[in-house]
C-alpha positions in Angstrom: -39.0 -21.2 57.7 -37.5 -23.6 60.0 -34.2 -23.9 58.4 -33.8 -20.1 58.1 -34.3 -20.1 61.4 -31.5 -23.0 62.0 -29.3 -20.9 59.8 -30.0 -17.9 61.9 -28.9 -19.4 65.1 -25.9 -21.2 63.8 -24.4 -17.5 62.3 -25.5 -16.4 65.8 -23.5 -19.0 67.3 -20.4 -18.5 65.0 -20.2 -14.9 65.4 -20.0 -15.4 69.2 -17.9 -18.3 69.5 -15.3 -16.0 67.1 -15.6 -12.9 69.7 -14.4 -15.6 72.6 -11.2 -16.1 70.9 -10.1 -12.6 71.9 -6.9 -13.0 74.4 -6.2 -10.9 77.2 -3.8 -9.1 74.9 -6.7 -8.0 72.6 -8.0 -5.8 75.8 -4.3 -4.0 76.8 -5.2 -1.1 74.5 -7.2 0.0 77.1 -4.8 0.0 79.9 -3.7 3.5 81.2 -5.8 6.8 82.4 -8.4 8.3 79.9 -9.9 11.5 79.8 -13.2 13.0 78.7 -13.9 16.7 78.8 -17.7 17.4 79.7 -19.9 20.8 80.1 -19.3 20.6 83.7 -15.9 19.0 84.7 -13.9 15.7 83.1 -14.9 11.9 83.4 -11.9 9.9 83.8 -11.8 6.2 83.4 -8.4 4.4 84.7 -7.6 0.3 83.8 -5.2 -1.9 85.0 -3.7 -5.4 83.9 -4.1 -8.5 86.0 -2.8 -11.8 85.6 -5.6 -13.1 84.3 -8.2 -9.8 83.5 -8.7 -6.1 83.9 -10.0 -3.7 86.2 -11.2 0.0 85.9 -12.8 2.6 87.7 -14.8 5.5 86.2 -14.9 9.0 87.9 -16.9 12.2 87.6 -15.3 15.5 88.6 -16.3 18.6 88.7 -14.4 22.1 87.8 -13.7 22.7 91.3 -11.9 19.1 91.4 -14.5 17.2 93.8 -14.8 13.9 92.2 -17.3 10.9 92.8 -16.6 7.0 91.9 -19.5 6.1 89.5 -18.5 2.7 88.4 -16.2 -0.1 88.5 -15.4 -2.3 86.0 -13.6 -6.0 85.9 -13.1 -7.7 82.2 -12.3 -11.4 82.9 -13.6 -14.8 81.5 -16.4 -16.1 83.6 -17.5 -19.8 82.1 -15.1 -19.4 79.3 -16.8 -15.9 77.8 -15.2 -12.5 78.1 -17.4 -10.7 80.3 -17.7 -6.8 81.4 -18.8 -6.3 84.7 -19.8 -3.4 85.7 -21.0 -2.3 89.3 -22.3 1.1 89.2 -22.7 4.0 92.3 -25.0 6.3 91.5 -28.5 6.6 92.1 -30.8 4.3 90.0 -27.0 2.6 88.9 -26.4 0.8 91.6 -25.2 -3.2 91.7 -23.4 -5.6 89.2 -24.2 -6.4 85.3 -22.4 -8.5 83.3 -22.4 -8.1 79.8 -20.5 -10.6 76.9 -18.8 -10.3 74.7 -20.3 -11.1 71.2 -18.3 -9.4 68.8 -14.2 -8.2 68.1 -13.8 -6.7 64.8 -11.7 -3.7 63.5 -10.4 -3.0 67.5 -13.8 -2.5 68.6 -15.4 -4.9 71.5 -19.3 -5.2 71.9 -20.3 -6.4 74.8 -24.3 -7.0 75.4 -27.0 -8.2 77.8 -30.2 -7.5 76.1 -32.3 -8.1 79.5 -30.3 -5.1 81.1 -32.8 -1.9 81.4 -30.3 0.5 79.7 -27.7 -0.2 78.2 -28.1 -3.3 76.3 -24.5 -2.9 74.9 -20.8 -1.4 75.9 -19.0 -0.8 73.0 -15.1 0.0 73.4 -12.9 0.8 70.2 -9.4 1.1 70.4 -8.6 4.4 68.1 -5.0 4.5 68.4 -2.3 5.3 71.6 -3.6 8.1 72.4 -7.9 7.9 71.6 -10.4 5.7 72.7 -13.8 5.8 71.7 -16.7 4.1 74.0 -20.3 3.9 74.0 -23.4 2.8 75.3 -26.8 1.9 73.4 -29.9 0.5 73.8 -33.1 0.9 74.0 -35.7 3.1 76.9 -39.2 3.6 76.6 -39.4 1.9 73.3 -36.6 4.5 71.5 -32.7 3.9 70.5 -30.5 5.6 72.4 -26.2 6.1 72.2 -24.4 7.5 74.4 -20.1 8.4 73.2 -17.8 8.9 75.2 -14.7 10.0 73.3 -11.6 9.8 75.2 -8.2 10.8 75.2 -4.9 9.3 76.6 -3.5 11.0 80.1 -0.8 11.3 81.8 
């Protein structure tokens, strides 16, 4: 039982120490203005490219154009490890989590902190120029939950 558990934590290991090669590069799929249409308005998410990260904001407007700042977002290495930051401005979202990154297969980029309330992971998956698929997951109350949020290029 010990050993499986040795093997265990050494694939753990491996599979995050492959996710940390990722280059800033692997990330510029996101850069640009994204848009996702909602029952009561758009969410628009925006990223830039820094010398040495990225940076993004998210948005909620409504139909009438108002628009509110939920989140925003730096990507840089912190101790070596890609890491998602994310400071949130909403009501019962408020503050910074950082999440790692553990895995980059296929263009898609799971980032996690299993202590965080909800979510536990930020997925982004690069589905060409002009799509981009994100999600949250994780668990509340003892149930799975996903959130999508499938966007499309603007601008």
């Amino acid at each position: 039982m010990k050993k499986l558990f040795f093997l265990f934590i050494l694939f753990t290991a491996a599979i995050s120490a492959s996710a940390q090669k990722a280059s800033l590069k692997s990330f510029v799929f996101m850069i640009g203005k994204w848009e996702m249409k909602t029952k009561n308005g758009k969410i628009v998410e925006r990223w830039q490219l820094h010398k040495d990260s990225l940076t993004g904001q998210s948005h909620r407007f409504k139909e009438t154009g108002d628009s509110v700042l939920t989140e925003t977002i730096v990507l840089k290495k912190i101790k070596g490890e890609w890491t998602f930051c994310v400071t949130g401005y909403e009501k019962n979202n408020e503050g910074t989590t950082h999440f790692k990154l553990i895995s980059n297969q296929n263009n898609t980029f799971t980032f996690e902190n299993k202590q965080h309330d909800f979510p536990q992971q930020i997925v982004y998956q690069s589905k060409g120029k002009t799509e981009l698929l994100a999600w949250i997951e994780g668990d509340i109350g003892g149930k799975h939950r996903k959130m999508e949020f499938p966007y499309k290029r603007a601008e």
